[in-house]
Backbone as ProteinMPNN parsed JSONL, in Angstrom:
{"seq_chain_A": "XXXXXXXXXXXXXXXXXXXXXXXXXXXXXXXXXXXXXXXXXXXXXXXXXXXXXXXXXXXXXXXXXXXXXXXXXXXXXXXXXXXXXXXXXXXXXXXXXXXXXXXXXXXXXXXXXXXXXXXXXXXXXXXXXXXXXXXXXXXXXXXXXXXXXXXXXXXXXXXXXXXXXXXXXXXXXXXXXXXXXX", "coords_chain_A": {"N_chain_A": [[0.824, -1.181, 0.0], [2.144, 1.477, 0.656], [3.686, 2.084, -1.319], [2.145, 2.458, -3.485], [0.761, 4.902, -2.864], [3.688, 6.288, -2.339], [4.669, 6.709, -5.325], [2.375, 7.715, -6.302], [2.171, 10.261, -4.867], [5.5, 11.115, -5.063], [4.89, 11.312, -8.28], [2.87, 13.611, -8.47], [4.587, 15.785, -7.479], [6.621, 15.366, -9.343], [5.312, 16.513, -11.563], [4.692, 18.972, -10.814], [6.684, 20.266, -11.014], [8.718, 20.301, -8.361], [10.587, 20.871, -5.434], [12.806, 21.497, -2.832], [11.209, 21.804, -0.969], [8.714, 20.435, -1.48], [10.078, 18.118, -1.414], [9.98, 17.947, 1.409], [7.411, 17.64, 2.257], [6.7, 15.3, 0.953], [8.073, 13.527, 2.378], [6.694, 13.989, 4.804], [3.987, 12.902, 4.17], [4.409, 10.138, 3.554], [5.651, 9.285, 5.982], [2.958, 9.616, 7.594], [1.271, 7.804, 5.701], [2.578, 5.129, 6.382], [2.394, 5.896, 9.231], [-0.899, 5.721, 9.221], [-0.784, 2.762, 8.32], [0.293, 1.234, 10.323], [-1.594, 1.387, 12.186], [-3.902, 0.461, 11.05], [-3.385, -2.235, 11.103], [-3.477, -2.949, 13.884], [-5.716, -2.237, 14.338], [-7.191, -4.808, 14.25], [-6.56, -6.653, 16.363], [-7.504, -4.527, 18.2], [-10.132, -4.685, 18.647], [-12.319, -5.774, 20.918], [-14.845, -6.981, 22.871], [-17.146, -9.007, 25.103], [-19.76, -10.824, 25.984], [-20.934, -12.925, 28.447], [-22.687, -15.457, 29.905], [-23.857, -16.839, 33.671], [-24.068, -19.757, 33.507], [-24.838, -22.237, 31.157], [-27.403, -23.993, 31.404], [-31.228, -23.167, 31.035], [-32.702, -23.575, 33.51], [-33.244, -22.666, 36.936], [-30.513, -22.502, 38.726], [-28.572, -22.773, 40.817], [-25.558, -21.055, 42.297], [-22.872, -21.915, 45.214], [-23.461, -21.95, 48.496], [-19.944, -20.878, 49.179], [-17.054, -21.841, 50.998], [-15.11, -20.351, 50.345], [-13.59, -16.959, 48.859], [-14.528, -17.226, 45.827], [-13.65, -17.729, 42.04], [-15.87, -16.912, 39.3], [-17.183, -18.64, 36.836], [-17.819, -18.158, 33.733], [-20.314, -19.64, 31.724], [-21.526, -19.334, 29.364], [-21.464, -18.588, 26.226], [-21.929, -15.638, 24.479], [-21.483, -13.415, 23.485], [-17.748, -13.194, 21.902], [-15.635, -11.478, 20.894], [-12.706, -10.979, 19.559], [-11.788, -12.833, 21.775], [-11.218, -12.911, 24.179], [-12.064, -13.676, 26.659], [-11.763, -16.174, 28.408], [-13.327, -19.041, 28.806], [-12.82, -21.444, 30.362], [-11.714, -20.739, 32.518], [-12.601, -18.622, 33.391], [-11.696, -15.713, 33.461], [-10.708, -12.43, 31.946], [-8.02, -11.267, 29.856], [-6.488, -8.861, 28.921], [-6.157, -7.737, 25.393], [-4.572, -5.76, 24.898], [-3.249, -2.57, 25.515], [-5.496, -0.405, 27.351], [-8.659, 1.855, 27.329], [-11.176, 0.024, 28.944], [-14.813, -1.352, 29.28], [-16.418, -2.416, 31.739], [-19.55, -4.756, 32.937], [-21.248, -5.984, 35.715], [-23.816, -8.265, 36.124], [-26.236, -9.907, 38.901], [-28.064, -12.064, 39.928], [-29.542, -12.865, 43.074], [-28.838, -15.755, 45.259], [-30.238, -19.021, 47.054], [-29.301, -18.48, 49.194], [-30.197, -15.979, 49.669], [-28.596, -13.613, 49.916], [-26.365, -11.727, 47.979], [-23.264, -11.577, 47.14], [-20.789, -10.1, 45.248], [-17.521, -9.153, 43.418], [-16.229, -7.368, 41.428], [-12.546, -8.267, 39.872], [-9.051, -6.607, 39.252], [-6.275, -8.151, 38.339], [-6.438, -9.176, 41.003], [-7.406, -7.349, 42.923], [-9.693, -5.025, 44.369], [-11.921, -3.788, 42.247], [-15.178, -3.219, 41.859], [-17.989, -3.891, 43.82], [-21.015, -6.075, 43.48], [-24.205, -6.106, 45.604], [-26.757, -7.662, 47.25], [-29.277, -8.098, 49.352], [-31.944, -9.412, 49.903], [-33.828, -11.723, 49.898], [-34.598, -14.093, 47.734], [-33.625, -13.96, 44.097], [-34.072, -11.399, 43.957], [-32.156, -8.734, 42.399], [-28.865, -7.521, 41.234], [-26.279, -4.861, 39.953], [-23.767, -3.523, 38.452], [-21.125, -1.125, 37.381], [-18.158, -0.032, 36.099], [-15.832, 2.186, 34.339], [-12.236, 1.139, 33.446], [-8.877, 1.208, 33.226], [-6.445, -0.716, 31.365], [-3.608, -2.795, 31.269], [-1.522, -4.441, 28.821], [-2.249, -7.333, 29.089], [-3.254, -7.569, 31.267], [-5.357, -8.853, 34.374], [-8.478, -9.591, 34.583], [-11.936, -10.573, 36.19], [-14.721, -12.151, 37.746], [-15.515, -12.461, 41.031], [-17.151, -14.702, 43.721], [-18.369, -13.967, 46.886], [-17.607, -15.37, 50.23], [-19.864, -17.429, 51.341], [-22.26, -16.731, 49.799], [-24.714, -16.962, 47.126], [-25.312, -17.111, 43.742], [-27.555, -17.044, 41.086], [-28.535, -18.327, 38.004], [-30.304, -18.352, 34.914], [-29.442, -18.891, 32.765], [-29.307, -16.522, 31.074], [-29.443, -14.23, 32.949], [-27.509, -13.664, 35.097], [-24.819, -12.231, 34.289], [-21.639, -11.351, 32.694], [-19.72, -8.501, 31.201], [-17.816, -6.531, 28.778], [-15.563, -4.443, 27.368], [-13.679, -2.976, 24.888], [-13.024, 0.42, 24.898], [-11.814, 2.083, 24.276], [-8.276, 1.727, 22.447], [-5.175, 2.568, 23.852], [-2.22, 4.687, 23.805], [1.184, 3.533, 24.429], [3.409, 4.858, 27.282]], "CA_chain_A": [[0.0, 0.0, 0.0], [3.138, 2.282, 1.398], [4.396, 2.176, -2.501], [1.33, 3.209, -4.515], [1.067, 6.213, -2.034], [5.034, 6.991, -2.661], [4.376, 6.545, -6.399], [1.386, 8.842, -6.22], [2.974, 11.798, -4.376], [6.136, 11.469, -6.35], [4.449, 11.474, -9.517], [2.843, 14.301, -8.329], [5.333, 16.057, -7.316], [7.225, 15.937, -10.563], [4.41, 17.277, -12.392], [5.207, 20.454, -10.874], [8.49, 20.921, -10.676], [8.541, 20.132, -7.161], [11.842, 21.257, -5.259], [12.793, 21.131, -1.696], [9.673, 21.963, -0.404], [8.45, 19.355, -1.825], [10.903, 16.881, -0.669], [9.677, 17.829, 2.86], [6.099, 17.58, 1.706], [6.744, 14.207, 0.458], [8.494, 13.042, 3.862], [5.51, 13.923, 6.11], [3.582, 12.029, 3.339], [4.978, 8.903, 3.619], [5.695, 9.23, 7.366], [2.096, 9.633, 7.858], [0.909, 6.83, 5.05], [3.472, 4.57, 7.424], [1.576, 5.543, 10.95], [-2.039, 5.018, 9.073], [-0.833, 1.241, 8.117], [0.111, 0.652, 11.564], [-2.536, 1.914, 12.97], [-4.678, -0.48, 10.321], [-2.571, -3.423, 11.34], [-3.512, -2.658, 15.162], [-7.566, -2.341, 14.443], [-7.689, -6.384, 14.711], [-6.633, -6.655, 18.235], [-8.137, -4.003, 19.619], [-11.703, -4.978, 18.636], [-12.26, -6.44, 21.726], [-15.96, -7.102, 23.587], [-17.57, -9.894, 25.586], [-20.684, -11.123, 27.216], [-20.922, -14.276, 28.99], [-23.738, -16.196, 30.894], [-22.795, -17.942, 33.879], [-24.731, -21.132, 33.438], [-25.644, -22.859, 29.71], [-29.191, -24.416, 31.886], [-32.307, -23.684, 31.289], [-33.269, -24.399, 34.405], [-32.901, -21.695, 37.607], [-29.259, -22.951, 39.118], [-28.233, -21.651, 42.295], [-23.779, -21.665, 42.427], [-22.41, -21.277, 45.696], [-21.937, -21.134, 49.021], [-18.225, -21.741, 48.875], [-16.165, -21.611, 51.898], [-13.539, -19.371, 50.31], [-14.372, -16.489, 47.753], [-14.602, -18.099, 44.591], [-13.698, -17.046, 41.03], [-17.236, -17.222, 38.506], [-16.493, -19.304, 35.483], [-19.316, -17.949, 33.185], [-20.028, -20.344, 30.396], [-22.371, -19.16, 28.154], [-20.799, -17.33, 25.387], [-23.046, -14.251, 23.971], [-20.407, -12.377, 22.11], [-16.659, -13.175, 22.378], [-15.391, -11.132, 19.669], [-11.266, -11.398, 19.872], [-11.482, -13.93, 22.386], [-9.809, -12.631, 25.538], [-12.548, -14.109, 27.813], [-11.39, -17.469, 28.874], [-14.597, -19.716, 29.415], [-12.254, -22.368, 31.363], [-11.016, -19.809, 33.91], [-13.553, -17.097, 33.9], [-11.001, -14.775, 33.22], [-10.748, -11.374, 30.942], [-7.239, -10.95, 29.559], [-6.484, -7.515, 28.103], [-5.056, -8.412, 24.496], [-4.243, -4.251, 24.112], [-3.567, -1.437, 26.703], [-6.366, 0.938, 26.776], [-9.368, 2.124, 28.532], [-12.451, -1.156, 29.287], [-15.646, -0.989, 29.836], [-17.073, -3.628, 32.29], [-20.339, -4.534, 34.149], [-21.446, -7.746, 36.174], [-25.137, -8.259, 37.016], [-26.176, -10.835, 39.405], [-29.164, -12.768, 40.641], [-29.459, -13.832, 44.449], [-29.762, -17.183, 44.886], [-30.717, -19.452, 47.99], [-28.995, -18.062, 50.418], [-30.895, -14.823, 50.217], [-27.388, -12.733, 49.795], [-25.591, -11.481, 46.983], [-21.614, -10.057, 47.136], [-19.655, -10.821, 44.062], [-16.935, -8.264, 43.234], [-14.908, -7.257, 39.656], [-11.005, -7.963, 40.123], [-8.075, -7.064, 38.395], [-5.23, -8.862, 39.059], [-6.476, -9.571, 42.573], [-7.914, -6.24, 43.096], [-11.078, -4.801, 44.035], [-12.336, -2.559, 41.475], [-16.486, -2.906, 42.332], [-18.694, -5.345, 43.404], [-22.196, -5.497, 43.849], [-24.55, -6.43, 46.741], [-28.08, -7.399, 47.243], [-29.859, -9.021, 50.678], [-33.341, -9.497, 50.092], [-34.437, -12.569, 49.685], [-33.891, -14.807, 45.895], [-34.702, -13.415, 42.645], [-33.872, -10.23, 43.362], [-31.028, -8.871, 41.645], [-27.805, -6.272, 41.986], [-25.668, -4.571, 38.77], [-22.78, -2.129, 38.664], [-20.347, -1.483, 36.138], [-16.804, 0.603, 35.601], [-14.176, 1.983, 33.044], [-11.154, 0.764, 33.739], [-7.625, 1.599, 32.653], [-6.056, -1.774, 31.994], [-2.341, -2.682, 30.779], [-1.702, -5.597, 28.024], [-1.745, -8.592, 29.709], [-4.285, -7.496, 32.994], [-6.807, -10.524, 34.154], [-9.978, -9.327, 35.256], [-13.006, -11.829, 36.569], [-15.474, -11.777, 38.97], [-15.59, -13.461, 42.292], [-18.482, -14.303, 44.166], [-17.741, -13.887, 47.945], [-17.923, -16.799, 50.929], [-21.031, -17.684, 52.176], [-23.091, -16.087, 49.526], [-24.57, -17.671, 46.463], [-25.871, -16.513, 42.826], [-28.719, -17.904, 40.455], [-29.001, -17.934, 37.033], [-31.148, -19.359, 34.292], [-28.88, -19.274, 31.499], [-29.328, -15.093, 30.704], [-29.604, -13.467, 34.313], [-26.095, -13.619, 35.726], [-23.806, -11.656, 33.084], [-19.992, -10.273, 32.916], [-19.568, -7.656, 30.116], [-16.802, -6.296, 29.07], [-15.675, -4.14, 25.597], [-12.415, -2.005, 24.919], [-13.856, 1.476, 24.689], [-10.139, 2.617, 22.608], [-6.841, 1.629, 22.898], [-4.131, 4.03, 24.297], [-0.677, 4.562, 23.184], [2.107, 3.25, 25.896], [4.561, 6.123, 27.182]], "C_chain_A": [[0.873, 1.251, 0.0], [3.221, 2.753, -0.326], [3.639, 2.602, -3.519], [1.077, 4.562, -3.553], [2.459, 7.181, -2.472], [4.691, 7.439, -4.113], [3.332, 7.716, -6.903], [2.021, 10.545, -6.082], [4.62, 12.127, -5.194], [6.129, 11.365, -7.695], [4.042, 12.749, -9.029], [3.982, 15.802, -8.396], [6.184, 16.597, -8.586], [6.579, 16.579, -11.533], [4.026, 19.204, -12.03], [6.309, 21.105, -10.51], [8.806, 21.172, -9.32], [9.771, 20.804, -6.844], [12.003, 20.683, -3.42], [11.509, 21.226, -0.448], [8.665, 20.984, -0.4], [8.869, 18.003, -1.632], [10.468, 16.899, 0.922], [8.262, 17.541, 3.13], [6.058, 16.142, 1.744], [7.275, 13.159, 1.482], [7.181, 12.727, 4.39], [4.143, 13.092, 5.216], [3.714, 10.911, 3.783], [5.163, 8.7, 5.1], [4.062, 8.96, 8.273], [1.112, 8.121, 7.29], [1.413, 5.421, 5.988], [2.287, 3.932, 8.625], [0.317, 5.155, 10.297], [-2.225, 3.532, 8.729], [-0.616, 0.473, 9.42], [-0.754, 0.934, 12.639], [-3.326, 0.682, 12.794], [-4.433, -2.272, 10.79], [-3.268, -3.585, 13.086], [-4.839, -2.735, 15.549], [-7.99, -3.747, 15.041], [-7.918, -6.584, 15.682], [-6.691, -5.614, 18.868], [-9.52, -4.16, 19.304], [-11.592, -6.345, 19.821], [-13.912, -6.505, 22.586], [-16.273, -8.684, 23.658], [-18.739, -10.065, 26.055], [-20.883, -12.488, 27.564], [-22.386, -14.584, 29.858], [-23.358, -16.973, 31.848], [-23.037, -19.048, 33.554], [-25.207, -21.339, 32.091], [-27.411, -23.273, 29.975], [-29.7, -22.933, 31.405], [-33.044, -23.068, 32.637], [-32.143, -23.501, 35.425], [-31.823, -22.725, 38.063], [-28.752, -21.803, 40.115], [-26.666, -21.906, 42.273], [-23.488, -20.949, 43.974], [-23.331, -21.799, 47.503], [-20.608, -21.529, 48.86], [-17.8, -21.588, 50.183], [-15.437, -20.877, 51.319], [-14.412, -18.657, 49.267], [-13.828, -17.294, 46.576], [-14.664, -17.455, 42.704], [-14.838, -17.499, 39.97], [-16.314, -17.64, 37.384], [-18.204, -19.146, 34.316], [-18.945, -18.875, 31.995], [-20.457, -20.227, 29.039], [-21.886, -18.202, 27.659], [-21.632, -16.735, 24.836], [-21.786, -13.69, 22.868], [-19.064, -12.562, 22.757], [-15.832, -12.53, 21.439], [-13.33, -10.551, 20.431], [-10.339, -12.086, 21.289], [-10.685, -14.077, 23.61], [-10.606, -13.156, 26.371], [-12.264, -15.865, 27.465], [-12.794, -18.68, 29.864], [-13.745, -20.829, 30.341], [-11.895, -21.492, 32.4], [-11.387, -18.88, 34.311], [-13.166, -15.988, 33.973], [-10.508, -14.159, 32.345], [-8.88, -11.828, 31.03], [-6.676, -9.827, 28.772], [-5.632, -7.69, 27.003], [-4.118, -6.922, 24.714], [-3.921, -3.393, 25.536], [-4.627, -0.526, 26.214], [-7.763, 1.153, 27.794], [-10.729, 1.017, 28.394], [-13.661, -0.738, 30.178], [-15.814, -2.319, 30.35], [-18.331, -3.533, 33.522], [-20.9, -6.33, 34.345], [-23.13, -7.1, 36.686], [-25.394, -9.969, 37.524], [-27.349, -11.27, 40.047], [-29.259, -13.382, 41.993], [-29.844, -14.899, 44.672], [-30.19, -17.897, 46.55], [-30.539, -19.215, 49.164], [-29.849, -16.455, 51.116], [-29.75, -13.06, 49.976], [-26.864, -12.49, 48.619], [-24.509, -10.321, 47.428], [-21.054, -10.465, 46.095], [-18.836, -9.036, 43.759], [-16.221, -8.604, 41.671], [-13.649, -7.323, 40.465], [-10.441, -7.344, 39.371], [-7.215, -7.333, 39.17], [-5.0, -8.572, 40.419], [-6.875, -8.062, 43.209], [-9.02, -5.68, 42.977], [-11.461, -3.833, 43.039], [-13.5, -2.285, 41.703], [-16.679, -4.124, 42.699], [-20.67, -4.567, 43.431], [-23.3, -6.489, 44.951], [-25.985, -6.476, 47.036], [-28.393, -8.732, 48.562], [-31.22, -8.393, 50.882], [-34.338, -10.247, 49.42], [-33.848, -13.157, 48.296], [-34.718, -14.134, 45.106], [-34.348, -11.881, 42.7], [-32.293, -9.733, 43.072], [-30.117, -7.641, 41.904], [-26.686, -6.241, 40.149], [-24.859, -3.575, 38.5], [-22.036, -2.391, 37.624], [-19.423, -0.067, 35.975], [-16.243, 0.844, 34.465], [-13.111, 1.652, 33.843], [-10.062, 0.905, 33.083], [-7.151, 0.137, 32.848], [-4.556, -1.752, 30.793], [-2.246, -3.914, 29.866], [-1.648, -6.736, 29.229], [-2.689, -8.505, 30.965], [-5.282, -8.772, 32.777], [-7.843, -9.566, 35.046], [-11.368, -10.595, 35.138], [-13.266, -11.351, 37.894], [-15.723, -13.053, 39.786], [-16.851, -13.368, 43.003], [-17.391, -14.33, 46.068], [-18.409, -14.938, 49.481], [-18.993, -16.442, 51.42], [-22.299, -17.275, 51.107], [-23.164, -16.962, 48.156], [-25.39, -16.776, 44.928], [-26.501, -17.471, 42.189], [-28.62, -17.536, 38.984], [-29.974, -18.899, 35.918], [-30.806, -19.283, 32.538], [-28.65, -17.36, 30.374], [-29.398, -14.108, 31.466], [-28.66, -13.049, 34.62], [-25.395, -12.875, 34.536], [-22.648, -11.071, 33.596], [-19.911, -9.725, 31.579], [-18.583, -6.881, 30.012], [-16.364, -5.875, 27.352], [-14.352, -3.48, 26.054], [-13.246, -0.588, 24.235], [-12.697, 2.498, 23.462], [-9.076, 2.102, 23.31], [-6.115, 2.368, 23.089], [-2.796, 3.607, 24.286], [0.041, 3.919, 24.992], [3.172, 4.332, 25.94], [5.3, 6.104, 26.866]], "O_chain_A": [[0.41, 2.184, -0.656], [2.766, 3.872, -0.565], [4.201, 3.115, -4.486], [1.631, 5.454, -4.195], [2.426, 8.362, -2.82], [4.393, 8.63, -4.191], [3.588, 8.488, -7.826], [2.207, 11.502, -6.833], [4.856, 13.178, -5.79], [7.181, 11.322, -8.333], [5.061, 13.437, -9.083], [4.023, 16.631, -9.305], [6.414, 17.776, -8.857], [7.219, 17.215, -12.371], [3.469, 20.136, -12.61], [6.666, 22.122, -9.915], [9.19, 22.312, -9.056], [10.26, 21.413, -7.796], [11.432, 19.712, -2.925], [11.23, 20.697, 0.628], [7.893, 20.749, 0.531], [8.175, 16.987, -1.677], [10.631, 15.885, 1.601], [7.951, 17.193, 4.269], [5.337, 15.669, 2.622], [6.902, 11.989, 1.392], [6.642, 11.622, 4.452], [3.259, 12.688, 5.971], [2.883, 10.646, 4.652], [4.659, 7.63, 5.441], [3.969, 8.306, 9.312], [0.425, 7.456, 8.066], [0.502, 4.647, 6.28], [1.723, 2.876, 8.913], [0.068, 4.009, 10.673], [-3.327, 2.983, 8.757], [-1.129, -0.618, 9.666], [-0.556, 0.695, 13.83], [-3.561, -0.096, 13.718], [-5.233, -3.206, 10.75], [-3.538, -4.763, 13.318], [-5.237, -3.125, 16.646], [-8.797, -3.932, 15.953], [-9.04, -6.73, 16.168], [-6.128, -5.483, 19.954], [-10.168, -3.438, 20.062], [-11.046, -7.441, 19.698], [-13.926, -5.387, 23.102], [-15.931, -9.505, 22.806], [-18.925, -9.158, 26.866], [-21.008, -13.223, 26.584], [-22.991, -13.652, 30.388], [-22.598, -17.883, 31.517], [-22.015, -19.621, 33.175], [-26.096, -20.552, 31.768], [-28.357, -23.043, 29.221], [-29.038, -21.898, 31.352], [-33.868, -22.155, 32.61], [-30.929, -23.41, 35.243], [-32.128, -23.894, 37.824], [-28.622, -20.579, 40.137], [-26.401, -23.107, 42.225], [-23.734, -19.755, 44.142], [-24.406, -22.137, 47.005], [-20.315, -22.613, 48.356], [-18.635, -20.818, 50.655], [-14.671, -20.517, 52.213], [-15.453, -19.11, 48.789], [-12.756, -17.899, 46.552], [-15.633, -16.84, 42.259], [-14.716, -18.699, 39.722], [-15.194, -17.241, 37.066], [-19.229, -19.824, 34.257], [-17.86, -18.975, 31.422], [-20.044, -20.722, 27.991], [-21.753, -17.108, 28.206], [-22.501, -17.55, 24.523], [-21.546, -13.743, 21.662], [-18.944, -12.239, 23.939], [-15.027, -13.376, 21.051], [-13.002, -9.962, 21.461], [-9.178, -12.024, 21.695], [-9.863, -14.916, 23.977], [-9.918, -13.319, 27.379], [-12.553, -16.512, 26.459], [-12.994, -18.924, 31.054], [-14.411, -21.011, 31.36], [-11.864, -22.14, 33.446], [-10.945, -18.219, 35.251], [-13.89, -15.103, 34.429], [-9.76, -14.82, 31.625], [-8.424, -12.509, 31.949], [-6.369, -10.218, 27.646], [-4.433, -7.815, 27.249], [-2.896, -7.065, 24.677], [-4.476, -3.74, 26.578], [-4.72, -0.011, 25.1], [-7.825, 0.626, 28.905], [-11.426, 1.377, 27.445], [-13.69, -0.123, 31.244], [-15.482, -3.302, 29.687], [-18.358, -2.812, 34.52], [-20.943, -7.327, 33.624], [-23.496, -6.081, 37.272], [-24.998, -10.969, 36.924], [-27.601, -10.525, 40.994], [-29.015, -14.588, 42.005], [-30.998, -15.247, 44.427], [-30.501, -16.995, 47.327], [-31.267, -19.538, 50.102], [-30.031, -16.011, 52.249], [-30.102, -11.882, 49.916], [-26.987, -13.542, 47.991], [-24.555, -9.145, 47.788], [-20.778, -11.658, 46.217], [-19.456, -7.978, 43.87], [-15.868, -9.625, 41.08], [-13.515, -6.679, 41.506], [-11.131, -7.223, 38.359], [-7.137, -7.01, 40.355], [-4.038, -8.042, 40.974], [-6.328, -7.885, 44.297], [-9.573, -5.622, 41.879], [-11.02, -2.736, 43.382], [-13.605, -1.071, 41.878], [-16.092, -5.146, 42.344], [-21.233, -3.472, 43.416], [-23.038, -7.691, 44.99], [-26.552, -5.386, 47.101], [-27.908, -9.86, 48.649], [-31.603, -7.441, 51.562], [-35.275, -9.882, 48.71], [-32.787, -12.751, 47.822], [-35.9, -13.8, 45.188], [-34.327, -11.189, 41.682], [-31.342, -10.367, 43.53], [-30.501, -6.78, 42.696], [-26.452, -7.21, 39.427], [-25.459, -2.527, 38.263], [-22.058, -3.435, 36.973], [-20.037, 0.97, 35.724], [-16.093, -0.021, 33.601], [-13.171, 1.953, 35.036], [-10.314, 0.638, 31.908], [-7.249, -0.409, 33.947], [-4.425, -1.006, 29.822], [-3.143, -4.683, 30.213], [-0.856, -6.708, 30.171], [-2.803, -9.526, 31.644], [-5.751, -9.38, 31.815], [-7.647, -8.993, 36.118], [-11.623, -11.296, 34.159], [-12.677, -10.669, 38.733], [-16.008, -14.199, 39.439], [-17.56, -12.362, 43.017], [-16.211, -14.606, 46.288], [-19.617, -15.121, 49.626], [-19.196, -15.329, 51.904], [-23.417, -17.499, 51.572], [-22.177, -17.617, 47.822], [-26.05, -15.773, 45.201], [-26.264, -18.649, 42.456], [-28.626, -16.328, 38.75], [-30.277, -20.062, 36.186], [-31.491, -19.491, 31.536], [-28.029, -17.181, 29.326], [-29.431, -12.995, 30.942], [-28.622, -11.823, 34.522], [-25.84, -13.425, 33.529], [-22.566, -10.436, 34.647], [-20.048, -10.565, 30.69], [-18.228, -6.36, 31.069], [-16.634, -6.562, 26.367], [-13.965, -3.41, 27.221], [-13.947, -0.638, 23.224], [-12.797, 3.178, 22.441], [-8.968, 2.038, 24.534], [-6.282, 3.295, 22.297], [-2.32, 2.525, 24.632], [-0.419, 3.905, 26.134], [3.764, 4.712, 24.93], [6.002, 7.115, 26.877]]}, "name": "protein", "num_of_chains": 1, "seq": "XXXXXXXXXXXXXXXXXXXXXXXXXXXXXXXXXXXXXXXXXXXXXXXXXXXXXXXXXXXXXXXXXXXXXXXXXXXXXXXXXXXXXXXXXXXXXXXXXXXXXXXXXXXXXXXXXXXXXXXXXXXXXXXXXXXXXXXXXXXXXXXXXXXXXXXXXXXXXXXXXXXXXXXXXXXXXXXXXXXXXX"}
């Protein structure tokens, strides 16, 4: 692509008796033609969004209590579009640095409680919290600044349990833009 661009502008160029002015013209040209291919090259992996379900059932499913907090392994894939959510491990992987949107909603299940929190790498960022009775439900959601390589997943927290019925429970999660590194 770089070379029908060059080709272009110095054809140009000679068609009017270009000079040094033109040689500097023809730089920031090509310098620019350059950054818009790597830019183009860069579009792939940062198209990044997710939504998950935790449960494939059907059929209301209560997960939980755990003795320890416990990381959600959502299974139902909705949209995995460049594939950073990890249905075996329930965990986001940031292919790109840049700024993420994410929100968890959650269904209370038998216990009557709902705590589940967003991590990143072992860090609270939100959670959300509902005690009143089953069925009713709790939903929050962040931007986040994250670095290549960050894991984000949501934990539910001990003693407490969530419900879903295959579209209730959700983790969501998109790249809102990617941002240069310093």
């Amino acid at each position: 692509m770089m070379s029908r661009w060059f080709l272009l502008v110095a054809l140009a160029c000679s068609l009017v008796g270009a000079q040094n002015p033109a040689d500097v013209i023809l730089r920031q040209l090509i310098s620019r033609v350059e950054q818009l291919e790597r830019e183009s090259e860069n579009t792939a992996s940062s198209q990044v969004a997710f939504t998950v379900a935790l449960l494939e059932e059907n059929s209301w499913t209560s997960v939980g209590p755990f003795d320890a907090d416990q990381t959600l392994v959502y299974k139902k894939v909705l949209t995995n579009v460049g594939n950073a959510y990890d249905t075996e491990t329930g965990v986001f992987t940031a292919p790109v640095k840049g700024l993420y949107y994410f929100r968890i909603t959650g269904i209370v299940g038998r216990t009557g409680k709902l705590n589940a929190g967003l991590k990143k790498n072992g860090e609270d960022i939100f959670e959300i919290y509902h005690k009143a009775g089953t069925q009713a439900s709790a939903s929050n959601g962040a931007a986040v600044e994250l670095e290549q390589g960050d894991k984000v997943y949501v934990q539910l927290m001990q003693g407490n349990t969530i419900v879903d019925q295959s579209r209730l429970s959700t983790f969501t999660g998109f790249l809102v833009f990617p941002m240069e590194s310093p």
